[in-house]
N, C-alpha and C positions, 0 to 999 in steps of 0.2 A: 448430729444435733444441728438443728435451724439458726444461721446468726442470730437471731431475736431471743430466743430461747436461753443463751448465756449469757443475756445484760438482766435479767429478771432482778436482780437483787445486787447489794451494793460488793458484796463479799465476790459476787460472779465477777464485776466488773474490775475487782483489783484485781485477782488471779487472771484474767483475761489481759489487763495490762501489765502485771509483772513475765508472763508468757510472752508476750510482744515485746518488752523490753530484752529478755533475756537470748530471744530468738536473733534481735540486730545487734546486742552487743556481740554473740556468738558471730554472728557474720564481720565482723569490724574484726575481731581478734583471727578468723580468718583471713581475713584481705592481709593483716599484719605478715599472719607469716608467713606467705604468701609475697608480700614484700621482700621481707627478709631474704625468704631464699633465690629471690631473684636474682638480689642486691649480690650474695654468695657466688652464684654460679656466674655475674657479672666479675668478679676477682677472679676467681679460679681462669676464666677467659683469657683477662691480662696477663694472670702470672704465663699461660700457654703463649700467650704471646712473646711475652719478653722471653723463655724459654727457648722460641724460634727464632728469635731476633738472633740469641747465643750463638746458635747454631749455624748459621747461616754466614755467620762472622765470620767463625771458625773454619768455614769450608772458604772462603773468602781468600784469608791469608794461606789458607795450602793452595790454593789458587796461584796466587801470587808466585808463593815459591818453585813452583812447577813451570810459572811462566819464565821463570828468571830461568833457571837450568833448561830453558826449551831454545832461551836465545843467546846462551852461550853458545850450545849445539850449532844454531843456526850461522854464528859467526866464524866458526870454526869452518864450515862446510862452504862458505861463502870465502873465505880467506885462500883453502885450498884450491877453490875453484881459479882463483884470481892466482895462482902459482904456477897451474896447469896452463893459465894463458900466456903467461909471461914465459914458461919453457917452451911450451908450442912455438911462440915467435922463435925463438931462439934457436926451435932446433935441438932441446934437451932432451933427457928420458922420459918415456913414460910415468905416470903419476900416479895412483890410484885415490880416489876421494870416495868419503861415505857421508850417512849420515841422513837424517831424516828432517827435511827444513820446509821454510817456506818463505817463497819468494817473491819480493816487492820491487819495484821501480827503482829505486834506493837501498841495493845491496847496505849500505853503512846505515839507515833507519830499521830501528827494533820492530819486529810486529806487534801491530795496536792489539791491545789487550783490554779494550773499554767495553764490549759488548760480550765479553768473556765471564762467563760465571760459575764455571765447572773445573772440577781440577781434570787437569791432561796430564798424561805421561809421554815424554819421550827416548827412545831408547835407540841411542845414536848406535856405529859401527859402520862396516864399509861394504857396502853394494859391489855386487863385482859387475853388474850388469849395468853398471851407470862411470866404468873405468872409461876413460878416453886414453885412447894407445895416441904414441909418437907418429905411428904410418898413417896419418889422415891421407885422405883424398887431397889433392892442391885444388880443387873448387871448392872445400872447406875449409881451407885455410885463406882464401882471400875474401870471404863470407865472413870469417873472423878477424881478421883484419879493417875490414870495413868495419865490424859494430865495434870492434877497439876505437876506431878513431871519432867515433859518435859520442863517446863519452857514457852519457846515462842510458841511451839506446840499447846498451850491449843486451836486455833483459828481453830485447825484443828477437832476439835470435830464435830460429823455430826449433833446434834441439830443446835449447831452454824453455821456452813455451811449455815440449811432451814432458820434459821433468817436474813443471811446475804444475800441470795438470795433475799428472798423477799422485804427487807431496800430497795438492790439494785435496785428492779423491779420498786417500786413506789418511789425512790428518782429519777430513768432516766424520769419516766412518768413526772414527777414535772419540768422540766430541758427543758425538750423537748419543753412543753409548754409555760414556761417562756421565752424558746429562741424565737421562733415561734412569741411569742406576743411582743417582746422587737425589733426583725426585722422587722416584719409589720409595726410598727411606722415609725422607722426608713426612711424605705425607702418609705412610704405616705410622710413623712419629706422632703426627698430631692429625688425628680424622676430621677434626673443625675446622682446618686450615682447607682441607677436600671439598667440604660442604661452603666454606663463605668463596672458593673461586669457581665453583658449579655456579653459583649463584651471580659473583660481579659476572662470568661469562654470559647465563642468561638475560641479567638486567641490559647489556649492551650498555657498558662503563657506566651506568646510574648505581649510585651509592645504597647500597640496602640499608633499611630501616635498624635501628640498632632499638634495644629496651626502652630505653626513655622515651623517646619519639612515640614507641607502642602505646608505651603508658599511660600518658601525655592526652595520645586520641582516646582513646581508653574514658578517661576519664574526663574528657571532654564532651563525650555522647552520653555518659553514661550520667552527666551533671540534670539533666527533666527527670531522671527516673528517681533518682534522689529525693529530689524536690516531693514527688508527689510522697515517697514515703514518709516523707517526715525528715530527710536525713540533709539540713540544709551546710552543703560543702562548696569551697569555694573552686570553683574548679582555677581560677586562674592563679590564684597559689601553687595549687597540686600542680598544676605546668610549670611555674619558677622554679619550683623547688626540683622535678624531673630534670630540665633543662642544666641547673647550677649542679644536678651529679653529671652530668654527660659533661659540663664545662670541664669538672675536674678530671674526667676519664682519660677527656682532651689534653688537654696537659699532662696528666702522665706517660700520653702515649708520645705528646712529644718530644719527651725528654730520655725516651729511652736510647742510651747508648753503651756499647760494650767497648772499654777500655778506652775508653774516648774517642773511639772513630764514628762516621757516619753507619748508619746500617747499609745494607746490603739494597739491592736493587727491589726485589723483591719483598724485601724486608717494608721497604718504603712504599709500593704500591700498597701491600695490606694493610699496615697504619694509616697510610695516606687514603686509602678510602674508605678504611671504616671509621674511621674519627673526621674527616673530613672539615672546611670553617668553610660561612658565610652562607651555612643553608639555615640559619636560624627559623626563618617560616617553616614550620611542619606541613603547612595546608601544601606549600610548595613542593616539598619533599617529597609528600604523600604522593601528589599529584606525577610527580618526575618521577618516580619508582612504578607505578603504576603505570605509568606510559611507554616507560622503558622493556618493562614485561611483553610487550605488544599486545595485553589486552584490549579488547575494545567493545562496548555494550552496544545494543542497538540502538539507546539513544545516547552513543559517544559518551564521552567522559563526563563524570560529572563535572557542573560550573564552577562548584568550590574547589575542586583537587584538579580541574587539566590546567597545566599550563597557560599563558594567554598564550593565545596565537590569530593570527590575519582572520578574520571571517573572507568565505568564497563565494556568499552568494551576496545577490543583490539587498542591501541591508533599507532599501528607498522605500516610504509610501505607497503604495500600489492606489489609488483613489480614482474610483469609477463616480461617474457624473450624467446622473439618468435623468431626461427632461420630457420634457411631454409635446414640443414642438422642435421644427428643425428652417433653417431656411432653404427656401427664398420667401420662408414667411414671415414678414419682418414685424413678431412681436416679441415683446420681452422674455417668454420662454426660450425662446430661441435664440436670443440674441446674447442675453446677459451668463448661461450657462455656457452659451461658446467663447465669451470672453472670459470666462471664468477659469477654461481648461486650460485655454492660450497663457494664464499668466500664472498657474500653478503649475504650468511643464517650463516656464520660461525659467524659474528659480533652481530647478534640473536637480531640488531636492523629491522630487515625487515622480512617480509613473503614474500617467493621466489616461483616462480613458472618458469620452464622451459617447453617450449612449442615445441617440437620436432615435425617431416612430420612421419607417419605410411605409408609405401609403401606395395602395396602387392608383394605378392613372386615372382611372374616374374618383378620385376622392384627390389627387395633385390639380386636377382641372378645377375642381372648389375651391382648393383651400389656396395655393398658391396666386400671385400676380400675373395677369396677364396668361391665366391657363396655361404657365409655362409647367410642362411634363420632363421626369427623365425615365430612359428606358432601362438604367441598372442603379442598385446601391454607388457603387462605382463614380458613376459620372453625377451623381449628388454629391459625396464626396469632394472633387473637383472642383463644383461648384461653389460649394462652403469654404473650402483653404483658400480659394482665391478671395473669394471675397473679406476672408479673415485676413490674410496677409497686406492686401491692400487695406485694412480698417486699421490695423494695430502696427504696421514698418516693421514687422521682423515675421520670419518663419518658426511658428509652435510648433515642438517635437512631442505631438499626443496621437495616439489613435481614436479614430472615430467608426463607433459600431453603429448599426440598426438593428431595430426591434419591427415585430410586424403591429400596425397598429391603425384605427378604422378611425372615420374623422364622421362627428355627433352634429348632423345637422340641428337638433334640436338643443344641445349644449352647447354647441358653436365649439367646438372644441376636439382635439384628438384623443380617441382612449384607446389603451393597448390590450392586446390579445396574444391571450398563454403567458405563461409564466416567463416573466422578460428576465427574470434572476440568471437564467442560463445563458441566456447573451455574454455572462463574465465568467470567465474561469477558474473555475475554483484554488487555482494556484495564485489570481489575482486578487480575490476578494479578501479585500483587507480592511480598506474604509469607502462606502458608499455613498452620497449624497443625492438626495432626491428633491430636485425641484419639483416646487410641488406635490409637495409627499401624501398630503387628501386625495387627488388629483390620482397619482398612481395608484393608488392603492384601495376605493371603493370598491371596483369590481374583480380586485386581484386574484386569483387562483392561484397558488404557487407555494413555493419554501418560504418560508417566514424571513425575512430581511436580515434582523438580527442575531438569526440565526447561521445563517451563510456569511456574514461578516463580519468584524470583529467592532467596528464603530459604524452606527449609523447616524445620518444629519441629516433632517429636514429643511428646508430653506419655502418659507411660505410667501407664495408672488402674488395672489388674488385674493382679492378680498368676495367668497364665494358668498358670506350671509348677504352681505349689500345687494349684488345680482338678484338672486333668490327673492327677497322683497320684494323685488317691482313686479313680478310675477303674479300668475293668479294662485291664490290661496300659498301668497307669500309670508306669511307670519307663518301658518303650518309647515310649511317646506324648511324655514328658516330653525325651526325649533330641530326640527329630526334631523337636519344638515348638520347640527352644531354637536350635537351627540353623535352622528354616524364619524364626525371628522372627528371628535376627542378618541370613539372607538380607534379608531385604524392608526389613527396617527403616535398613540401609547403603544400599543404593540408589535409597531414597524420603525419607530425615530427611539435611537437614544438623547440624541438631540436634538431641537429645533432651535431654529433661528426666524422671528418674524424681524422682516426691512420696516417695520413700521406699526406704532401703537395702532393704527387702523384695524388691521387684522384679529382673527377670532384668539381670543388666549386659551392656548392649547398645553397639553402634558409637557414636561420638561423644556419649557420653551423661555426664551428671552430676546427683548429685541434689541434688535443691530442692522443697520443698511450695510450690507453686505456688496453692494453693486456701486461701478464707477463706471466714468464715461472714458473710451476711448482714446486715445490720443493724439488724434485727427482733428476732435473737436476741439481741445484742450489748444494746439495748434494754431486754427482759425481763431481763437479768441485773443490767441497772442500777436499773430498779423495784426490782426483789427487794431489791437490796442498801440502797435508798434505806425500807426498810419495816422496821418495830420488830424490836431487836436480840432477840426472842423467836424460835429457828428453829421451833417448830411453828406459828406466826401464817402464817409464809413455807414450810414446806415440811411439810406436813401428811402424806405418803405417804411407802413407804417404798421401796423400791426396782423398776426397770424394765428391758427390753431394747428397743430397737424397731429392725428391719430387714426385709426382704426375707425371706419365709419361706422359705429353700432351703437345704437343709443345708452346703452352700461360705460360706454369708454367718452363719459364726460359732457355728450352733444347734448341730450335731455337738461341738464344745467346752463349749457351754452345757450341753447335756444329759449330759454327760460327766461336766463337774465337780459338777455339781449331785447327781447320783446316787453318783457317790465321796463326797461328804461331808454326806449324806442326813440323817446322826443327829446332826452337828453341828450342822447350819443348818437343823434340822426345823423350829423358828418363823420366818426368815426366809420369806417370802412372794413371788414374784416376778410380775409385769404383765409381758405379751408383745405385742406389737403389731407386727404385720406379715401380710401373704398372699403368698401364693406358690403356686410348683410342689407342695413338698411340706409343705406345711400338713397335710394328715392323716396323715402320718408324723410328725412333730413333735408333735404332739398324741397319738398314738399312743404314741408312744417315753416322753414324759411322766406318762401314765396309766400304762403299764406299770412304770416306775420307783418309781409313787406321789410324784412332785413333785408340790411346791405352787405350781403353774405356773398363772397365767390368764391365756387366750388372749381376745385381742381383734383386732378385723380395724384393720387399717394406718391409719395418722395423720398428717399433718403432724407434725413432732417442733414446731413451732411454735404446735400448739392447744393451747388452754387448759387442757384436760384433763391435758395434759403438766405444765403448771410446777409440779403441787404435790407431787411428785416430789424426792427428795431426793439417791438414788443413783441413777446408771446404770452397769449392767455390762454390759461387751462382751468377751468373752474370744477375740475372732476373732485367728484366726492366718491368713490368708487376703486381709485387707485390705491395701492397699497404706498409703494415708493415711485413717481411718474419718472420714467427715463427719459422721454424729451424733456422735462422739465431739468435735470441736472444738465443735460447735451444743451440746451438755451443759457444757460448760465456758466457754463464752460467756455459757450463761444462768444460773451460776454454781451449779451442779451439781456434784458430789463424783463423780470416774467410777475405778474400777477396770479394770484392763486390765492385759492381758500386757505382761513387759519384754520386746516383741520390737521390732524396726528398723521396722518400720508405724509406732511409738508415738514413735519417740524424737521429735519434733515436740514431744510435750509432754511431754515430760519438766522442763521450766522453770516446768510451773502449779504450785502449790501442792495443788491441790485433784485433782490426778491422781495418783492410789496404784496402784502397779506390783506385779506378785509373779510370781512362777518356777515353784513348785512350787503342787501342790494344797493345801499345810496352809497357805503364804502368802496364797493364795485368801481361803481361810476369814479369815483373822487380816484384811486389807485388808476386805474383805466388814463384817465386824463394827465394825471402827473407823471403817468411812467411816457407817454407820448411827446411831454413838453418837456422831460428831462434828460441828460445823456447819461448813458452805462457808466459806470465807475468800476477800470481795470481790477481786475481780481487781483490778491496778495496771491504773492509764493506759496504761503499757509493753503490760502484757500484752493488755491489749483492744484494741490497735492491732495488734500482732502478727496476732492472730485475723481480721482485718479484712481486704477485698478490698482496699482500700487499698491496702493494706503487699503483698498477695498480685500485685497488678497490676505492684508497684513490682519484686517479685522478680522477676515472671514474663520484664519488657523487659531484666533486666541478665544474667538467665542465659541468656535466649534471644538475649542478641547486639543485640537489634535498632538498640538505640541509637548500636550499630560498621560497622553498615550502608551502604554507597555509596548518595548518594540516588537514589530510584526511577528506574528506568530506564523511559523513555516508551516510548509503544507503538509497535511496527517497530524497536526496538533491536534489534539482533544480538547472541549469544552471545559474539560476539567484543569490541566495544562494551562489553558488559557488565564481562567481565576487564576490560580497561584502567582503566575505573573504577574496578575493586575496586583494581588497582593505583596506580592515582593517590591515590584515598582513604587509601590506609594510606604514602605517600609514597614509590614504587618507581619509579624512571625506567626508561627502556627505555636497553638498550645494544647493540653488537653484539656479541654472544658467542653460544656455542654451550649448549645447553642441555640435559639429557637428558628425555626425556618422563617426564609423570608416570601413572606405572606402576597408582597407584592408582584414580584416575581410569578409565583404561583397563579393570582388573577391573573398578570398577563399572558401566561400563558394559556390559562382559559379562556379566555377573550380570543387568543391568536385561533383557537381550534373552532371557538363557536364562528368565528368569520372563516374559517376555511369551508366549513362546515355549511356555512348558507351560503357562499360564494359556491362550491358545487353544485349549486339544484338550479337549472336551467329557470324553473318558471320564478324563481326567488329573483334572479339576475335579472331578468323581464321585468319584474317590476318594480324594482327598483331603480330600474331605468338606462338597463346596459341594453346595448346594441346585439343582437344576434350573432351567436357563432363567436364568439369574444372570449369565453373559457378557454377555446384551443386556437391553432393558427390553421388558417384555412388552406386550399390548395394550392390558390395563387400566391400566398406571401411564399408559399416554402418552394417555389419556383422563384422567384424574385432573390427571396436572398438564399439560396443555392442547399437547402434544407431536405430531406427526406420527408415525402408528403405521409403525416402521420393516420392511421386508419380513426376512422370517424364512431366514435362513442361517449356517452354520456356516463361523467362518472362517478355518479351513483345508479344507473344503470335507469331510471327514474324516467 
């Protein structure tokens, strides 16, 4: 019959519930007895015990008394021996001595009888073979004479030696036997005494589980299945109450004694390890019995029952840090992710690894200063530590990898080719960060991020809708940018972090300036300020811009404002330093305006020539978080800037003057030149600091809420549990609805794998040829097997 079928009517549904009632009280009166005779063959045990304890007494004291009549024997044979010496001197008659002993350094000390447990028989009488006659040799009698006058020596005599050998030979043969036969009994006597020292022998001395402890677990796993039937039991009672019989078992067994002696040796090892104190933990117990067994699963003990013990592998961070620039190209991609690596390897709680683009040398001749080329990964390398070590006073212990990647004369920008995920190895990938994570990930071909990792974090530097606008048919580009960057960036970041409300708001994202200025600059601002309260001693020049010469990096504003208010600030002066794309349109646009603009090629903002400089203005409306502008203010420099969302970061310095309009321009411009910097607070130069920037970086990015790493061969599935055990989640049985979110991203992740395969799709969308895969010159460059050339959807 159909379950449905016997609830039809109300009569069905009694007789259906007095069957289900009858069926678990039927089980319950089971478990009873069941109990009961547990609780039974738990006495019947002890009486066996205490049974053996008897027994063992008794073999005890015939022990005893065997030993006592062994050393009378042995004094007797010892006394004549010492009569034989004293006639020998003498010159007496022969003597005959017998007797079966055993000999100690101390004829007059009894033989120790403490690791004696067997009864011996000894059966004295006279040896003829061990007679010593009157007619010795006269070189054994002054052999004798000598160990006469040694005193305790005499035992070292070498006849005595062969006599004592052999005592010993056939007193062990006698011993052996008697044990042999005195254990055989024994254990025909009681078969459960056979079975629990099979068992301490195989545990390797761990205490084997007794009933209650069984029980106890028992009724501990077995407390959800309860639950769902209906049957709600407390399971941590039914432990008390398990635990308080084994207390008292405990105690019985300690107080067993026959006629009031201590028990036996052996008596004491098997009480003493089956009743055992101070293993009250079961999970412990559990755990120690089971380790003791030398079993071992393939994924080891479990967590609740092994023992603790030392972890052997590296328990650290593993955090890979993939940027889209590298130097000697001195922009914020590049800059602020390699100070990033330097002070998250500096704290030597993480293994760092930074993931730099390897360009070949026609695209190094572009993008780099001064067409400086290198001929290996290697000697790039090189080139960055030094320059890193000299920016930050200490040596970072990180690695740095390259990826192959093509530099976008039309984006002005590097993008990589082939799936750069493989650059990190799967035994590293634990937590990711992707500067620039739109950036990576438009034209990406490859394993999904979040998938290969266990945390991913976006860290967003450009404000890419801004650029897009000034372009042609900028509002269109601007729209489809802004959906193509929510796509990629949901289904590759579990986290984002924007440095600044400027920036597009994207999936799981919040902002935080994540970036600090070096401590070189930090430095310079503390000289300055430590140097005579005269500001022209300390800041001789008058005002500067220094950036990237390309009209998006602020100079379209620069030249703007500057020529609106031409006849105000005709004696202002301004220093330009930077190169670029469009450096002779800048300079152009400047001459044509008639500015008093001087153009100078690109600097460190950290050379010399910089500090004697008083203002800098940056009027960029385009930046996310400006880095010369924290490094001007660091080194305690007076900066002018826009009130827009790039700035609010510092809006707290003192010495950062904001304005709105063009005529506040002018009035900020004029004050910050006729006024002196005002020394930063402790506060505030800590603020500035990588520091303080590293400390932001670990709390907004989560990492510190993290399940610890997940070793290598973990499953996806693995993983979840952890995250849910870490945040305190038990598993139950219920029904649960899928998560739906999940599920689109991962649709989303397939349909961008999926268009990112088709060559003519990549085209035009505006990737660079041959970008899917690495081509033949990077996989010679970085020392790679040149891979065969196909398309792959075959298309």
């Amino acid at each position: 019959m159909a379950p449905w079928e016997g609830i039809k009517t109300d009569d069905g549904v009694a007789r259906g519930g007095e069957r289900a009632l009858s069926f678990i009280s039927k089980s319950i009166s089971e478990a009873q007895r069941s109990a009961q005779s547990d609780m039974k063959l738990m006495k019947s045990r002890v009486q066996s015990f205490i049974h053996l304890s008897a027994t063992i007494d008794k073999e005890w004291e015939s022990l005893k008394k065997s030993s006592r009549s062994f050393n009378d024997a042995t004094k007797g044979f010892d006394s004549a021996l010492q009569n034989f010496l004293v006639v020998s001197k003498g010159g007496g008659s022969s003597t005959s001595v017998g007797g079966l002993a055993m000999f100690s350094r101390n004829p007059n000390k009894p033989p120790s009888t403490t690791n004696t447990t067997m009864k011996v028989e000894v059966s004295g009488g006279v040896d003829k073979s061990m007679l010593v006659r009157k007619d010795s040799s006269q070189q054994e009698w002054k052999i004798m004479r000598k160990l006469n006058t040694r005193g305790d020596n005499e035992s070292n005599w070498e006849p005595l030696q062969r006599v004592k050998r052999t005592v010993h030979r056939s007193l062990g043969e006698e011993i052996d036997t008697t044990t042999a036969t005195a254990t055989a009994t024994a254990i025909s006597k009681s078969p459960p005494v056979e079975f629990l020292e099979n068992v301490k022998k195989n545990l390797n001395d761990t205490l084997p589980l007794s009933m209650p402890e069984l029980l106890e677990k028992f009724a501990g796993h077995a407390e959800p299945l309860l639950d769902q039937l209906g049957l709600k039991k407390d399971g941590s009672k039914v432990g008390d109450k398990l635990r308080s019989c084994k207390h008292k078992v405990d105690q019985l067994s300690s107080t067993i004694t026959v006629k009031g002696k201590e028990l036996g040796l052996v008596g004491k090892a098997l009480a003493g390890d089956l009743f055992s104190k101070g293993l009250d933990d079961l999970d412990h117990r559990i755990g120690s019995v089971v380790q003791g067994t030398g079993y071992r699963n393939k994924e080891g003990l479990s967590a609740d029952l092994a023992p603790a013990r030392q972890a052997t592998v590296d328990s650290r961070r593993s955090i890979a840090i993939v940027t889209t620039a590298s130097l000697p190209w001195m922009t914020g991609t590049a800059v602020n992710p390699l100070l990033r690596a330097a002070y998250l390897a500096k704290s030597g709680q993480q293994n760092v690894t930074l993931l730099v683009p390897w360009l070949c040398k026609k695209d190094q001749e572009q993008v780099y200063p001064n067409r400086m080329t290198f001929d290996s990964p290697a000697e790039q390398e090189t080139f960055v530590r030094g320059w890193l070590e000299n920016r930050v006073g200490f040596r970072p212990d990180f690695k740095i990898a390259f990826y192959p990647g093509k530099f976008s004369t039309e984006k002005r920008s590097i993008l990589a080719a082939g799936d750069i995920s493989q650059f990190i190895p799967d035994q590293e990938a634990d937590v990711a960060v992707l500067e620039e994570p739109e950036h990576l990930t438009w034209y990406y071909h490859g394993k999904r991020w979040t998938d290969k990792f266990q945390h991913v974090v976006g860290i967003v530097h450009t404000n890419y809708l801004e650029y897009v606008k000034r372009e042609k048919n900028g509002k269109l580009q601007a729209f489809l940018l802004k959906h193509v960057n929510n796509w990629v960036v949901r289904i590759y970041c579990n986290k984002v972090l924007r440095l600044s409300a400027a920036t597009q708001a994207l999936p799981r994202s919040s902002v935080c300036n994540v970036h600090g200025v070096s401590p070189k600059f930090l430095d310079i601002g503390k000289q300055l300020a430590n140097e005579s309260e005269n500001s022209k001693a300390r800041f001789s020049k008058g005002a500067y811009y220094l950036g990237k010469m390309v009209w998006g990096k602020g100079y379209r504003e620069l030249v703007d404002l500057l020529a609106q208010n031409k006849d105000v600030l005709d004696n202002t002066q301004l220093d330009v330093f930077g190169t670029g794309e469009d450096s002779q349109a800048v300079r152009a646009a400047a001459q044509q305006h008639g500015l008093r603009m001087n153009f100078h090629e690109g600097r460190d903002h950290a050379d010399d020539l910089i500090h004697g400089y008083k203002v800098f203005i940056n009027p960029s409306l385009s930046d996310v978080v400006c880095t010369t502008t924290a490094e001007a203010l660091a080194m305690g420099k007076i900066v002018v800037c826009a009130d827009h969302p790039s700035n609010d970061f510092f809006r707290p310095f003192p010495n950062c003057l904001m304005y709105q309009t063009p005529d506040e321009f002018v009035e900020k411009v004029k004050l910050a030149l006729a006024s002196d910097p005002i020394p930063l607070s402790p506060g505030l130069q800590h603020l500035l600091s990588w520091e303080a920037a590293t400390e932001r970086f670990i709390n907004c990015a989560e990492l510190d809420k993290l399940p610890p790493r997940a070793t290598k061969g973990t499953s996806r599935k693995n993983k979840i549990l952890s995250n849910e055990a870490a945040n305190g989640k038990t598993m139950a049985l219920s029904l649960s609805m899928p998560d739906f979110g999940n599920i689109l991203d991962r649709g989303l992740a397939f349909a961008h794998y999926f268009a990112s395969g088709i060559e003519v799709a990549r085209l035009a969308a505006g990737a660079l040829p041959g970008t899917m895969h690495m081509d033949e010159q990077h996989c010679k460059d970085l020392g790679l097997p040149v891979p065969a050339a196909k398309s792959f959807y075959r298309w």
